[in-house]
Structures are given as C-alpha cells and as structure tokens.
N, CA, C and O atoms as CSV, one atom per row, in Angstrom:
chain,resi,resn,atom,element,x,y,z
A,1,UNK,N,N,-16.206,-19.425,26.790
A,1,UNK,CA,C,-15.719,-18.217,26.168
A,1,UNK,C,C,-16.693,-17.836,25.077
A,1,UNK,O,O,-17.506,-18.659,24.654
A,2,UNK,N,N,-16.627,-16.667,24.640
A,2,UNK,CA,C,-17.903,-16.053,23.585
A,2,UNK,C,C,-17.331,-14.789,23.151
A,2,UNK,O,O,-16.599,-14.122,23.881
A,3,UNK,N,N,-17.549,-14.565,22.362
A,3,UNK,CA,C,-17.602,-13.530,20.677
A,3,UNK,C,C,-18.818,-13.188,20.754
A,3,UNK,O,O,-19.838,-13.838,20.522
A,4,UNK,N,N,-18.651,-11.995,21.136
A,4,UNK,CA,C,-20.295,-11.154,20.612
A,4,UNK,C,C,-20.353,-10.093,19.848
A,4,UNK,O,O,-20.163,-8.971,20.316
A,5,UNK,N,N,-20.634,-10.313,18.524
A,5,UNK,CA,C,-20.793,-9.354,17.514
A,5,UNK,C,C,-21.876,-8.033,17.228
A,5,UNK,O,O,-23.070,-8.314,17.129
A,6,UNK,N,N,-21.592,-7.084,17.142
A,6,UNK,CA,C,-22.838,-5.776,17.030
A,6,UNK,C,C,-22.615,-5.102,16.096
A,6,UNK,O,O,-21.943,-4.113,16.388
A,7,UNK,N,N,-22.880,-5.187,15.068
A,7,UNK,CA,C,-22.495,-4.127,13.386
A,7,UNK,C,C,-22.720,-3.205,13.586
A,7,UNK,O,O,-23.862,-3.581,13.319
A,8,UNK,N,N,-22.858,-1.901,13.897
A,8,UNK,CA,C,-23.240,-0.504,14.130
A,8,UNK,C,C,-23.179,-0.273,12.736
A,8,UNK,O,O,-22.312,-0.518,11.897
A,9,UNK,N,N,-24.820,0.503,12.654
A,9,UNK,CA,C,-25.183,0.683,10.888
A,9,UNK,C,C,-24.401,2.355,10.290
A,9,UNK,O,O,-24.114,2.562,9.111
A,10,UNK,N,N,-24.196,3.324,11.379
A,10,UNK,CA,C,-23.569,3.863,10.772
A,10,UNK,C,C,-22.205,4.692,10.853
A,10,UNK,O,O,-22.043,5.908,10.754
A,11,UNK,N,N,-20.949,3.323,11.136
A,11,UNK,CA,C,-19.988,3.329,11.173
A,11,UNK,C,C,-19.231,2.126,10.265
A,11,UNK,O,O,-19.957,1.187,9.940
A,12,UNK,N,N,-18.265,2.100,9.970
A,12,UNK,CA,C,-17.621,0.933,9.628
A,12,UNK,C,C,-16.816,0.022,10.402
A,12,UNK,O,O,-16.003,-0.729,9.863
A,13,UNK,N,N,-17.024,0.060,11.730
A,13,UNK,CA,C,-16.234,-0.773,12.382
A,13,UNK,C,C,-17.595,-1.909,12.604
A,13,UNK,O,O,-18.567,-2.156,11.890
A,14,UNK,N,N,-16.983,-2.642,14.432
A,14,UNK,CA,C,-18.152,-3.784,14.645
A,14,UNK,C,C,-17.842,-3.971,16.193
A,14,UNK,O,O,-16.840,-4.581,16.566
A,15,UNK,N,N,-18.602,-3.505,16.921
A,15,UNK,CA,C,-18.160,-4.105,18.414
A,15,UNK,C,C,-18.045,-5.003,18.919
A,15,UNK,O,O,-19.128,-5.538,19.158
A,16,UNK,N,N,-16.861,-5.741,19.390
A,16,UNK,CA,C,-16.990,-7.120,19.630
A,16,UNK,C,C,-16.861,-6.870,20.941
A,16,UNK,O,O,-16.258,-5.888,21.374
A,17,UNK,N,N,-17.529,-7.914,21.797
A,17,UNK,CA,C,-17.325,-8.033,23.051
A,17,UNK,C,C,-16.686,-9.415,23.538
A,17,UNK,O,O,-17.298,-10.481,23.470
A,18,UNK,N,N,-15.710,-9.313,23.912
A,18,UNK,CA,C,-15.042,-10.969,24.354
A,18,UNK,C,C,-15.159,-11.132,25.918
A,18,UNK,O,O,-15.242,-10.234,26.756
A,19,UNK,N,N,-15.144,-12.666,26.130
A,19,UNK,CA,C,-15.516,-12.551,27.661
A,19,UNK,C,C,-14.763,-14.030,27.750
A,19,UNK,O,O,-14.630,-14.714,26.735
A,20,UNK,N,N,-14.393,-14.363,28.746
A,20,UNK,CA,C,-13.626,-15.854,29.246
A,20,UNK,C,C,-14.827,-15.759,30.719
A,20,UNK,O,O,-14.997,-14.856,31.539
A,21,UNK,N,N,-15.342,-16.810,30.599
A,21,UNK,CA,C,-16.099,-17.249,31.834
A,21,UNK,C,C,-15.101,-17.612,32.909
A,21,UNK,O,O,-13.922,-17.943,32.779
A,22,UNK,N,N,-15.891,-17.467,34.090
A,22,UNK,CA,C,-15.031,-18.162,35.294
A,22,UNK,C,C,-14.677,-19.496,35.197
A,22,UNK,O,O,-13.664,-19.870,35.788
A,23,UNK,N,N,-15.257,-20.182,34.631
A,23,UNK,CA,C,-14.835,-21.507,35.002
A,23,UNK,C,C,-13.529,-21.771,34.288
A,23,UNK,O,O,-12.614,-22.372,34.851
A,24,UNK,N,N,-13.426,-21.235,32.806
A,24,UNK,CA,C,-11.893,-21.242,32.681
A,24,UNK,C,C,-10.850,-20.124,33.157
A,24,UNK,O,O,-9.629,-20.263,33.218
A,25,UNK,N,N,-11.579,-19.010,33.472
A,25,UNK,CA,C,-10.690,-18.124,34.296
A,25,UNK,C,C,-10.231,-18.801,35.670
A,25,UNK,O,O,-9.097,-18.538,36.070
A,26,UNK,N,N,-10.945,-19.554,36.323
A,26,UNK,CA,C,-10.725,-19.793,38.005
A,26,UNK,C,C,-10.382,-18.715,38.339
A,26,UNK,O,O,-10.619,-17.598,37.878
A,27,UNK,N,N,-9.607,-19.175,39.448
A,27,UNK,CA,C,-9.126,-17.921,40.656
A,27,UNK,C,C,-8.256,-16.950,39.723
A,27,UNK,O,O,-7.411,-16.341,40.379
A,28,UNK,N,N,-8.256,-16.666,38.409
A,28,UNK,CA,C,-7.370,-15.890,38.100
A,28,UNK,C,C,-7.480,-14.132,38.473
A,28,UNK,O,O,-8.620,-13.672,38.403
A,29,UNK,N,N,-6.678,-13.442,38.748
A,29,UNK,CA,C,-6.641,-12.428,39.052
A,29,UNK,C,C,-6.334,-11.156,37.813
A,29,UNK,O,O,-6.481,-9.934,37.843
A,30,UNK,N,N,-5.946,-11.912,36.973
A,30,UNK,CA,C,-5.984,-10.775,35.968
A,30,UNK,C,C,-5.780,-11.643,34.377
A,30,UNK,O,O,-4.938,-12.497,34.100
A,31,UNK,N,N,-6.832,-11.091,33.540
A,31,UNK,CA,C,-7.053,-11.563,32.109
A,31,UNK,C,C,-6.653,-10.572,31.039
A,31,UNK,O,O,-7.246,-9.493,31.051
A,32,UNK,N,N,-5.796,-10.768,30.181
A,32,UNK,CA,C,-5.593,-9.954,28.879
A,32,UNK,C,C,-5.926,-10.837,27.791
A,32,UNK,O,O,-5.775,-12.050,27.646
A,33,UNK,N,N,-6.437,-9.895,27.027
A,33,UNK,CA,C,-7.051,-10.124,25.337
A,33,UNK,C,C,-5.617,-9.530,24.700
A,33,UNK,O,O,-5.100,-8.477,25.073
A,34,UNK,N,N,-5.205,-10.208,23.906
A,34,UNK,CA,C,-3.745,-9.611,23.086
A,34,UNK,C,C,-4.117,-10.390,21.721
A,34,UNK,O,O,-4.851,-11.374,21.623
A,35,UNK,N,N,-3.589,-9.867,20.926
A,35,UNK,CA,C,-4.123,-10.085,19.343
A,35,UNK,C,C,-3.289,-9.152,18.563
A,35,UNK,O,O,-2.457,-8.311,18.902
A,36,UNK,N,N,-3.784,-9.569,17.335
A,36,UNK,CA,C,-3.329,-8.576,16.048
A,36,UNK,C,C,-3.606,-6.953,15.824
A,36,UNK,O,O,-3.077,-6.060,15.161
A,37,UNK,N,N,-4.725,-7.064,16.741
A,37,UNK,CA,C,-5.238,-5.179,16.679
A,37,UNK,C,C,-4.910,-4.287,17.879
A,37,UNK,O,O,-5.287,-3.134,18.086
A,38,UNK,N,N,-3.940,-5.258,18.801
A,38,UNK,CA,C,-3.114,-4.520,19.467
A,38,UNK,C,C,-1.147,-4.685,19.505
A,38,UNK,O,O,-0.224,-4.189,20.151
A,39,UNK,N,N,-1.288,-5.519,18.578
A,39,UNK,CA,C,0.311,-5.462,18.319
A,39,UNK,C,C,0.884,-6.629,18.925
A,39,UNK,O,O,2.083,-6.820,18.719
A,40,UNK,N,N,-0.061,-7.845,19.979
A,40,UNK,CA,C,-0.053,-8.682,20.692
A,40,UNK,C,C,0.625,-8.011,22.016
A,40,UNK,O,O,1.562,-8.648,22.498
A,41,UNK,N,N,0.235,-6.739,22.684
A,41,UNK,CA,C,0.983,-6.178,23.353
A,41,UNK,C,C,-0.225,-7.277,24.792
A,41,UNK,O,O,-1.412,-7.570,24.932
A,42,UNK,N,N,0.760,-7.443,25.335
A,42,UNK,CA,C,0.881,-8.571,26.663
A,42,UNK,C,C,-0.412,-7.542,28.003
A,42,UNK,O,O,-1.274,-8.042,28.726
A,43,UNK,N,N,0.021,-5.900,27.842
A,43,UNK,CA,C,-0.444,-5.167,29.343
A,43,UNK,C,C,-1.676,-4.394,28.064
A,43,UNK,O,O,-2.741,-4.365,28.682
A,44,UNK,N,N,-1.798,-4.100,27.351
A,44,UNK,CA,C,-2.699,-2.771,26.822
A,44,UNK,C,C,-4.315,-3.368,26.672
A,44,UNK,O,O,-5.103,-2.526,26.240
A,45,UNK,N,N,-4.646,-4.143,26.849
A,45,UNK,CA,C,-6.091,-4.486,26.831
A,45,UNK,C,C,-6.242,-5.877,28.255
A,45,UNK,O,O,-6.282,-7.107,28.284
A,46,UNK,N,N,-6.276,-4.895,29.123
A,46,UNK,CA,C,-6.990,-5.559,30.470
A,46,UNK,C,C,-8.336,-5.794,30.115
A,46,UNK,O,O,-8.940,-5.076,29.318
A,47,UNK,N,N,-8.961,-7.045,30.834
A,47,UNK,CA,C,-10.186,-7.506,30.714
A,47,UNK,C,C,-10.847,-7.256,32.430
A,47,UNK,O,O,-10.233,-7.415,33.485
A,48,UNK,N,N,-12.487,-6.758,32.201
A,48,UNK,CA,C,-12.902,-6.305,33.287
A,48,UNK,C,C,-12.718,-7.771,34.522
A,48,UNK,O,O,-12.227,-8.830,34.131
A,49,UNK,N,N,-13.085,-7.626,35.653
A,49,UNK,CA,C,-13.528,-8.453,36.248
A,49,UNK,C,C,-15.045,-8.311,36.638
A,49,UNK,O,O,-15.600,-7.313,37.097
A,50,UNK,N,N,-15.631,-9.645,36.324
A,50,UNK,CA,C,-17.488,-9.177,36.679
A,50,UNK,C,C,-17.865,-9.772,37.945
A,50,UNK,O,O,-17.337,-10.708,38.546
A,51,UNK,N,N,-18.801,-9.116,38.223
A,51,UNK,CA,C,-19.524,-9.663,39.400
A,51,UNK,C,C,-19.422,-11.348,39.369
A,51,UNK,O,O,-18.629,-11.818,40.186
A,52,UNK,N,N,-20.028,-12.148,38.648
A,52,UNK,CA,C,-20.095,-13.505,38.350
A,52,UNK,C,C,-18.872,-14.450,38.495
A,52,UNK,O,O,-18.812,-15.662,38.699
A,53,UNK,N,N,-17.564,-13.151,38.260
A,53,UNK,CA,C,-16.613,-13.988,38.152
A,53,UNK,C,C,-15.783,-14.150,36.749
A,53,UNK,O,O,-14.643,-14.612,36.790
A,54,UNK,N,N,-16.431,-13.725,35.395
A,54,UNK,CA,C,-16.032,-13.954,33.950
A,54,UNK,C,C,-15.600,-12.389,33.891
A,54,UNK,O,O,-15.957,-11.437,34.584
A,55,UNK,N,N,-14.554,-12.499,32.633
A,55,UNK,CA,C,-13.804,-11.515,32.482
A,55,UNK,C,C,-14.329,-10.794,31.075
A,55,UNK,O,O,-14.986,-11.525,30.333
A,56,UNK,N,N,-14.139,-9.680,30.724
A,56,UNK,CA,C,-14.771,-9.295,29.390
A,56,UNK,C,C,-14.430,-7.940,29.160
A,56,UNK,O,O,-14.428,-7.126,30.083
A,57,UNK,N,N,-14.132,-7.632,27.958
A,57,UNK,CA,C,-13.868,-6.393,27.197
A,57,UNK,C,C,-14.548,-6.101,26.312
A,57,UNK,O,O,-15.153,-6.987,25.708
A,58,UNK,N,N,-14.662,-4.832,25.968
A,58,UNK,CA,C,-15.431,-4.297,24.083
A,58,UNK,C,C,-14.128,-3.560,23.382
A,58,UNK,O,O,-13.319,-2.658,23.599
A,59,UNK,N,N,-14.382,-4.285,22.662
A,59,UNK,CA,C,-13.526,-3.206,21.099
A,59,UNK,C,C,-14.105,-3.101,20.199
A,59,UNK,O,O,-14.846,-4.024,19.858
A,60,UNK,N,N,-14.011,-1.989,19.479
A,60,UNK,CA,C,-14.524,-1.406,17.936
A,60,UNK,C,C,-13.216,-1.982,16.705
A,60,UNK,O,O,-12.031,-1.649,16.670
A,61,UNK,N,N,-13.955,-2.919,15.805
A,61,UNK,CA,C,-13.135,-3.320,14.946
A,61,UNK,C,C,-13.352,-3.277,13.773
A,61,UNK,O,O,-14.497,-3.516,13.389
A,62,UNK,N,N,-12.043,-2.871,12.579
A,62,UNK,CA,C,-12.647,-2.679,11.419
A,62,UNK,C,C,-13.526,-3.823,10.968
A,62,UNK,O,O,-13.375,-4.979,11.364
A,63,UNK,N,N,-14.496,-3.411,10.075
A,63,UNK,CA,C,-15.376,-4.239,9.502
A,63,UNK,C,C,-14.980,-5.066,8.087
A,63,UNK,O,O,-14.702,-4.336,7.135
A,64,UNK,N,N,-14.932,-6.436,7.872
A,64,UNK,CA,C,-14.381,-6.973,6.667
A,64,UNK,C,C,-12.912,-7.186,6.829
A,64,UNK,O,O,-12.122,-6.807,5.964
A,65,UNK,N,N,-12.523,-7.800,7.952
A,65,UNK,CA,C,-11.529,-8.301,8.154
A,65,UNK,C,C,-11.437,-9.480,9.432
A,65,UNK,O,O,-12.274,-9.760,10.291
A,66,UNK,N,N,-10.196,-9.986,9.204
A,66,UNK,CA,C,-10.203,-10.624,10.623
A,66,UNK,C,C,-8.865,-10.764,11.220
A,66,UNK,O,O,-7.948,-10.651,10.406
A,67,UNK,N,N,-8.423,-11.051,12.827
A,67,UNK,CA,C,-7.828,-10.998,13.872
A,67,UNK,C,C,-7.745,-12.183,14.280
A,67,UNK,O,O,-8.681,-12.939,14.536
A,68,UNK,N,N,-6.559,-12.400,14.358
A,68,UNK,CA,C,-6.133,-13.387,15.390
A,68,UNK,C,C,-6.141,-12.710,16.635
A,68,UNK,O,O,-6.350,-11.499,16.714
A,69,UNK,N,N,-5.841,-13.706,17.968
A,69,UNK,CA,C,-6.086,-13.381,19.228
A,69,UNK,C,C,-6.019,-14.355,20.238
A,69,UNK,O,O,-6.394,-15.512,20.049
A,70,UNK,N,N,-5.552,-13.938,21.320
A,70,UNK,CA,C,-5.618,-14.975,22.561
A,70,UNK,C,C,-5.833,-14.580,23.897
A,70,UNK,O,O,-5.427,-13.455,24.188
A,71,UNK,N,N,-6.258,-15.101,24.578
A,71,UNK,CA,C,-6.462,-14.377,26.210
A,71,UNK,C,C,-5.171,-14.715,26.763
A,71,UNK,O,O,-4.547,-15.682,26.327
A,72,UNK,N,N,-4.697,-13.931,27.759
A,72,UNK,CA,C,-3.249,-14.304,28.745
A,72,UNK,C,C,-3.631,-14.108,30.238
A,72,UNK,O,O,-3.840,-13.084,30.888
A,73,UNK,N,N,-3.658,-15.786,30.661
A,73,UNK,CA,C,-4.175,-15.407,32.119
A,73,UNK,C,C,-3.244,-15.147,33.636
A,73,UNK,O,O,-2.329,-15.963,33.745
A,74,UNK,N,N,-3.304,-14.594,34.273
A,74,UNK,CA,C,-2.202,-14.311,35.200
A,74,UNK,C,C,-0.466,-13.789,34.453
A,74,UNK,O,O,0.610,-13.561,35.006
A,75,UNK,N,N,-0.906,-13.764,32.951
A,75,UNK,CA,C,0.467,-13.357,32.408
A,75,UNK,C,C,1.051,-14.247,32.074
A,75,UNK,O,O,2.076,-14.126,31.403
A,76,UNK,N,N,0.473,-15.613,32.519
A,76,UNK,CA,C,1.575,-17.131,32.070
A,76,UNK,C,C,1.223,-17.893,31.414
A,76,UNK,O,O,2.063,-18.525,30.774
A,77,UNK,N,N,-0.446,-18.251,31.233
A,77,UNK,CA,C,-1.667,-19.337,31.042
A,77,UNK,C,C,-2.213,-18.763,29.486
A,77,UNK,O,O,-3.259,-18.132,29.642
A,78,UNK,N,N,-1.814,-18.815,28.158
A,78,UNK,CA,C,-2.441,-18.486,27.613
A,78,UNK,C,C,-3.447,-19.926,26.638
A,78,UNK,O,O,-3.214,-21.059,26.215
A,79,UNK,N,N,-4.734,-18.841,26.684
A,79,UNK,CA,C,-5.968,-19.715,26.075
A,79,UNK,C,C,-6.646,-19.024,24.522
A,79,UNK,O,O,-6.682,-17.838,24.197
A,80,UNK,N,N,-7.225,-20.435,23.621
A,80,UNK,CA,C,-7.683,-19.498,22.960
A,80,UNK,C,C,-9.154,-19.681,23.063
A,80,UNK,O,O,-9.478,-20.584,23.834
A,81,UNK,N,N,-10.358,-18.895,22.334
A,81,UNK,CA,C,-11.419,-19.139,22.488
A,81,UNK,C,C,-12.324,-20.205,21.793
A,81,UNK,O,O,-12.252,-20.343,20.572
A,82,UNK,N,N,-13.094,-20.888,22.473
A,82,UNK,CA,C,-13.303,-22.209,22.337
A,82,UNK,C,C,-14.721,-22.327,21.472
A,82,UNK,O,O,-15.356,-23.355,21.237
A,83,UNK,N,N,-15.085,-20.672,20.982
A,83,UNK,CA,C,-16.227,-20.270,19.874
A,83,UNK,C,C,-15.638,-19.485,19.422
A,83,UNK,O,O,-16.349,-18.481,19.365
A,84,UNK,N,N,-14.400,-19.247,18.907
A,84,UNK,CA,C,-13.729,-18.553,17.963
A,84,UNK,C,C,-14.701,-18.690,16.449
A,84,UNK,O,O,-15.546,-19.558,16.231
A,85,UNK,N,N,-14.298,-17.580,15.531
A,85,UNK,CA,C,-14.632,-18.087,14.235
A,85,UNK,C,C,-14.265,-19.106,13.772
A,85,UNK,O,O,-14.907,-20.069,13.352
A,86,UNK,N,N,-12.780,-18.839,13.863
A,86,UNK,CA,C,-11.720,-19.979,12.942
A,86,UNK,C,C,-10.736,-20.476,14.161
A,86,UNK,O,O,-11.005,-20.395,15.360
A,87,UNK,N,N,-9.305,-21.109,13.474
A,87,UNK,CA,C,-7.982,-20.864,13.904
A,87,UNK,C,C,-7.708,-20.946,13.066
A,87,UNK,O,O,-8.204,-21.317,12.003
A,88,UNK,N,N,-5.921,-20.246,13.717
A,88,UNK,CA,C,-5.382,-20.401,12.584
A,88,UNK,C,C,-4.234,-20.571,13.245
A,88,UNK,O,O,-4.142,-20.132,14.391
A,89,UNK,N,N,-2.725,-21.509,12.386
A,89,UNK,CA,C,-1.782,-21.752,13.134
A,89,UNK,C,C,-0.770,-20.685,13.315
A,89,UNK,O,O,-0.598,-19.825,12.451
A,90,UNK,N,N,-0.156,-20.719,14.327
A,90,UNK,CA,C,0.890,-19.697,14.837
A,90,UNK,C,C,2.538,-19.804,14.731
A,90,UNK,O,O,2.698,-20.859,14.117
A,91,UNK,N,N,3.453,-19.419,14.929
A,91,UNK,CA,C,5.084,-19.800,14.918
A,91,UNK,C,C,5.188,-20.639,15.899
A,91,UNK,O,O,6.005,-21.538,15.704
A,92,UNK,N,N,4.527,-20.651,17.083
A,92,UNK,CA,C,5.207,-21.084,18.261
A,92,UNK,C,C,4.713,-22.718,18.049
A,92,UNK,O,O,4.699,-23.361,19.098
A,93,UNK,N,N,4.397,-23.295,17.080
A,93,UNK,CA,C,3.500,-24.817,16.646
A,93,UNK,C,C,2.476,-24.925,17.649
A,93,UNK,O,O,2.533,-25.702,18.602
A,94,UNK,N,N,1.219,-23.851,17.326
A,94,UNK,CA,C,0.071,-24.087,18.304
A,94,UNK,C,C,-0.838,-23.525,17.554
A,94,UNK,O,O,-0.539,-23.200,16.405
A,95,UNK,N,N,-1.847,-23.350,17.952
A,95,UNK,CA,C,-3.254,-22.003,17.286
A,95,UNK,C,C,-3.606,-20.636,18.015
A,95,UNK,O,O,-3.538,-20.297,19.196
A,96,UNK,N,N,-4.001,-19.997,16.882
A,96,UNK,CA,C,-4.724,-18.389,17.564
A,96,UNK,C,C,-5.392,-18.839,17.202
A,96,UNK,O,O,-5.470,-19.838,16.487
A,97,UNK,N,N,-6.645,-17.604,18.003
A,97,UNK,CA,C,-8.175,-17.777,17.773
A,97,UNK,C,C,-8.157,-16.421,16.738
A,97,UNK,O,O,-7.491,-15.388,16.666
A,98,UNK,N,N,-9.589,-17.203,15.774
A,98,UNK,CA,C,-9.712,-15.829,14.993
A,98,UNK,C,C,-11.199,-15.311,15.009
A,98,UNK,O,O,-12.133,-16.021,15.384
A,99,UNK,N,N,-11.335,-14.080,14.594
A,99,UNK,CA,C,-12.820,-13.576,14.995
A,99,UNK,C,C,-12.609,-12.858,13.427
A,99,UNK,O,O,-11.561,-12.342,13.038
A,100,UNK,N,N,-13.715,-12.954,12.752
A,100,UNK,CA,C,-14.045,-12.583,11.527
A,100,UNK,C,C,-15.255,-11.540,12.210
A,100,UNK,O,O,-16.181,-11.679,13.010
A,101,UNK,N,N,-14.575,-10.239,11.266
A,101,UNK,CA,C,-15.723,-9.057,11.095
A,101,UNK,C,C,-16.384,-8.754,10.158
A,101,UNK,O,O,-17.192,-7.829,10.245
C-alpha cells in the first residue's frame, strides 16, 4: 500500500494518491477508501481497478492537517495502510491509518 503526496504550489490543498496493491487486494472485486474527509461513507470513494491488478484513487486535501482512513475490501475486509503516516486508535479497539498533509 502507498501514500503519494504532490503539494500543488498554487493552491492550498495536496493531492494524495492512495493505492492497495494486488497482492493485498487479491481477487477482490471492489476497493473503497473511507475516512474522515468523506464522512467514513462505506460507497462514495470507489477505488479504480488497474491494469496490474492494484487499486487507486486521487483526492485533493486540505493542506496542514490530517485524516484518518481505511480501505474496505469487497465491503467486509477492512485494511489499513501499511505506509501510513501514523495511527491512530479507533472506538471499535483497533487502528486507522493516518496521512498527514
């Protein structure tokens, strides 16, 4: 899994690009990114499927903050990212992943 950061000099956000490789995706058929900058909504940020097999999205995020977040695989399997910035702990006694902007 990978965090890819791009500061755009003249905006205040930061494009992140997240991606879950195949090998922890496997045969999955469908990947969501759910987090704090979407409300942890379960359907609103589908992740592409790539040629290779790894899954990946871009978002524009404010700059000077940070997000928790988790991938949801097939809707049942959730993972967090394994080059996250941080964690941090959650209600359910587990971790989110966090990405600092």
């Amino acid at each position: 899994m990978s965090l890819k950061k791009q500061y755009l000099k003249t905006k205040t956000v930061c494009k992140v690009t997240f991606t879950v490789p195949s090998a922890v995706a496997g045969v999955a058929k469908q990947v969501n990114l759910v987090g704090e900058f979407n409300n942890w909504d379960t359907q609103s940020l589908p992740m592409k499927k790539l040629k290779n097999g790894d899954f990946s999205v871009s978002l524009e995020l404010e700059r000077l903050k940070e997000y928790q977040f988790k991938y949801l695989i097939d809707g049942k399997e959730w993972q967090n990212d394994l080059e996250a910035d941080k964690f941090a702990q959650n209600e359910f006694q587990g971790e989110n992943s966090v990405v600092v902007v």
